[in-house]
C-alpha positions in Angstrom: -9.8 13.4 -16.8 -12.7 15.0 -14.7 -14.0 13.3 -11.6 -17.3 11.5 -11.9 -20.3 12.6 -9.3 -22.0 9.2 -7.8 -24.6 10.6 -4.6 -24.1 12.7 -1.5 -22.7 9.1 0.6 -19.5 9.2 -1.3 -16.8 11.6 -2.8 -15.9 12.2 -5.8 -15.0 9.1 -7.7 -11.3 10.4 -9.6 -11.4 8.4 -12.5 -7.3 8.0 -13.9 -6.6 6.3 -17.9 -4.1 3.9 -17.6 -2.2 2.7 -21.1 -1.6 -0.6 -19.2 -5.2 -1.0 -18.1 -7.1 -3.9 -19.5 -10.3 -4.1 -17.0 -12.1 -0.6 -15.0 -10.8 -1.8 -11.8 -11.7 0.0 -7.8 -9.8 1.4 -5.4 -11.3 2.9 -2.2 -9.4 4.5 0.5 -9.9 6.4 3.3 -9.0 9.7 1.5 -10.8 8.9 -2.0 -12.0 6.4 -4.4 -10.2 6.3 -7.5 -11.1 4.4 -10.7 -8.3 3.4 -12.9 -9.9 2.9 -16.7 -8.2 1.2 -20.2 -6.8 4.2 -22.7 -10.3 3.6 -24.9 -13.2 3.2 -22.5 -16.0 5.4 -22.9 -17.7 8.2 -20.6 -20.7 5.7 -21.4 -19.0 2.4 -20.0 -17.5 4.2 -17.0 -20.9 5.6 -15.7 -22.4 2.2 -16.4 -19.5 0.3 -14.4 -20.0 3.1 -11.8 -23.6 2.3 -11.7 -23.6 -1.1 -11.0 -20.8 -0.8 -8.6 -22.7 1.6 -6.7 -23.9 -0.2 -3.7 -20.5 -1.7 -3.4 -18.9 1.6 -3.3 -21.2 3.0 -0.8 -20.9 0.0 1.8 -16.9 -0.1 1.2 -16.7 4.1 2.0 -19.1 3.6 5.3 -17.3 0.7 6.6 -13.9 2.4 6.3 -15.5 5.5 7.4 -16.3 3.7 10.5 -12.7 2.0 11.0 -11.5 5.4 10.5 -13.7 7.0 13.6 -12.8 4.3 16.0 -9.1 5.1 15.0 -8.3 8.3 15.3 -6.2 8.0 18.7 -2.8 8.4 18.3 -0.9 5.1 18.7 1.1 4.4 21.7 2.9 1.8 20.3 3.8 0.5 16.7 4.4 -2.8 15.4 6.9 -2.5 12.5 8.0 -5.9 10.0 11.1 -7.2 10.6 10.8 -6.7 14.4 8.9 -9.3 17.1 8.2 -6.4 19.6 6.5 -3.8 19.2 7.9 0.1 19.6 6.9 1.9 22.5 6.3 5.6 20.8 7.1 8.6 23.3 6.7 12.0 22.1 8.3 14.9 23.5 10.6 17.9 22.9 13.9 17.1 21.0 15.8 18.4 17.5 15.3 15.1 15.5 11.9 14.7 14.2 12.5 11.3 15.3 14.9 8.6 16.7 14.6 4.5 17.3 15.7 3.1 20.7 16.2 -0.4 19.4 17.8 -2.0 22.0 14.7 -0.6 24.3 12.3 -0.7 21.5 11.4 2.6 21.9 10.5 5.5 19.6 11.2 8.9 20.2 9.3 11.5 18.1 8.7 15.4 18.0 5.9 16.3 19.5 5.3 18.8 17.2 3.0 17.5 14.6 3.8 13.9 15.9 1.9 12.2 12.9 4.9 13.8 10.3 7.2 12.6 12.9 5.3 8.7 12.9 5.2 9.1 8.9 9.0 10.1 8.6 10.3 7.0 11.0 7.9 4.8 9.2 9.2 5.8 5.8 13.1 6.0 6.9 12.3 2.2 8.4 10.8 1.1 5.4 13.9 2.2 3.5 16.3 0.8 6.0 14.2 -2.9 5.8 12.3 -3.4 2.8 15.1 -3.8 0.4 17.3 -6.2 2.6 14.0 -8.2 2.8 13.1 -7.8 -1.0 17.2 -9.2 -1.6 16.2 -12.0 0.8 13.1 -13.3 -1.5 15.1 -12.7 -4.6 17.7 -14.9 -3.6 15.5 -17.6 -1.9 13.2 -17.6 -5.2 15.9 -17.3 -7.9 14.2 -14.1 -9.3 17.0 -11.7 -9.6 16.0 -7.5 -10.2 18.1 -4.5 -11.1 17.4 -1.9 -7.6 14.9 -0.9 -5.1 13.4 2.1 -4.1 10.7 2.4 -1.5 8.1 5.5 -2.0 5.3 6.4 -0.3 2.6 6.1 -3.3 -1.3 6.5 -3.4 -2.6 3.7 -5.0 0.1 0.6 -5.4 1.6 -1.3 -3.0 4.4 -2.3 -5.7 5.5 -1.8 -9.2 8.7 -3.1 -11.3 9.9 -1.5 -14.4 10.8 -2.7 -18.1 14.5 -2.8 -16.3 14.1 -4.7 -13.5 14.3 -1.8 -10.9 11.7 -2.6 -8.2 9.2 -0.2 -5.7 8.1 -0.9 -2.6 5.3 0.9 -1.2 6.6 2.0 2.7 3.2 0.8 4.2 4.4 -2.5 3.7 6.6 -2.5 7.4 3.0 -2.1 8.8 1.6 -5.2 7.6 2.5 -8.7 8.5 5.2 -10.6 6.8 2.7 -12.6 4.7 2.0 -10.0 3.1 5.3 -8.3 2.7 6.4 -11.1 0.9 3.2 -11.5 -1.2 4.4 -8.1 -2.6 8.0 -9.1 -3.2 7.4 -12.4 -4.6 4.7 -10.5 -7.0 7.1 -7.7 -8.0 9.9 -10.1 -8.9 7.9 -12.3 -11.0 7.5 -9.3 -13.1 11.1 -9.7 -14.0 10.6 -13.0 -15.6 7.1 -11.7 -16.9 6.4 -8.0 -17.8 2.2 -8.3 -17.5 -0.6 -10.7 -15.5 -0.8 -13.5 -18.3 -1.3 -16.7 -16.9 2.1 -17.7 -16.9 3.0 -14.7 -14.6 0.3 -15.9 -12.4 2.0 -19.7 -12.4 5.1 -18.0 -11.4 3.4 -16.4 -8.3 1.7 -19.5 -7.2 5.3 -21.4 -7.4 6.9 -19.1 -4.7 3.3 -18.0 -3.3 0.8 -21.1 -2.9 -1.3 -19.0 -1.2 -1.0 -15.6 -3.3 -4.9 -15.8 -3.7 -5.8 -15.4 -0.4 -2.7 -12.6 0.0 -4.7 -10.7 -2.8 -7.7 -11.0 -1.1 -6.1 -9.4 2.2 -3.7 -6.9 0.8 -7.0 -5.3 -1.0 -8.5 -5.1 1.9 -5.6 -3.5 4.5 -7.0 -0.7 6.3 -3.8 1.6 6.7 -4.3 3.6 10.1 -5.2 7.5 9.8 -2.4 8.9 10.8 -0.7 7.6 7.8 -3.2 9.0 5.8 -2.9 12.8 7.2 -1.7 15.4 4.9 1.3 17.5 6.6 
């Protein structure tokens, strides 16, 4: 479907149909703002939503804008899930693209296009850590799933399929473990109920009493810029 034009302070608005969809719902990132809409909403009702979400959108873009400009540095240290101290990230010369020190917690990365180099140890972390932890909160919560695969996707920070087979969204080893487990305890719930019906929700708040709050902060996580950059 075509993007939809809003004014000159925002980009294009890419406007996805979803057959799962039920409300128009908003996603703004750094890179974009992208409306997912239900299979039969009109060009009429998306315009109108857009309309009165306007405001909202414009404010949102700004402030991440912002964040964005006071960010740009590249980091000299990264703190990862699953680890109390931080890495120390070095970049020089060397045939890996990247290699963890983790008796030194150190990170040694290319220092040819070092922000590849900081995606590809963050995503070959996040595959290393995020299912051993996603096992862990299956076990503790009695939710059992089929596998797990950790991507690196736009707009989701997890899904679970008709099967059972979990994703993990890699960002995830960024954020604090809160939230990590937010995300699993979500995901796994879908097991026992394939859609957000109030008994899914019941099933959160058993393993989650404070998944509201969790929501709240995992829609607004401001992923750093370098994760963002297109190689």
């Amino acid at each position: 479907m075509p993007s939809v034009s809003l004014e000159a302070l925002l980009p294009e608005v890419k406007v996805v149909r979803h057959a799962r969809a039920r409300n128009l719902r908003l996603r703004v990132e750094p890179t974009g703002i992208r409306l997912t809409v239900p299979p039969f909403c009109t060009k009429i009702q998306i315009q109108q939503f857009l309309k009165q979400s306007e405001q909202w959108l414009v404010n949102t873009w700004s402030k991440q804008q912002q964040q964005l400009d006071q960010g740009r540095d590249f980091p000299e240290a990264l703190c990862l899930f699953f680890h109390s101290q931080p890495f120390h990230i070095i970049q020089q010369q060397q045939r890996y693209i990247f290699k963890f020190d983790w008796e030194q917690h150190q990170l040694f990365i290319r220092n040819q296009q070092p922000e590849a180099a900081l995606q590809a140890a963050v995503l070959a972390y996040a595959k290393q850590f995020l299912p051993e932890y996603l096992n862990q909160v299956s076990r503790e919560i009695g939710l059992p799933y089929q596998a797990c695969a950790v991507r690196k996707p736009k707009t989701r920070w997890g899904s679970c399929s008709t099967k059972h087979d979990i994703m993990l969204n890699a960002a995830l080893v960024l954020m604090p473990k809160s939230n990590v487990r937010a995300v699993c305890v979500h995901e796994l719930a879908h097991t026992k109920h394939f859609d957000h019906s109030a008994a899914f929700w019941n099933e959160v708040a058993k393993h989650d009493h404070n998944y509201l709050e969790h929501r709240r902060q995992l829609k607004q996580i401001q992923l750093p810029h370098w994760y963002y950059k297109k190689i």
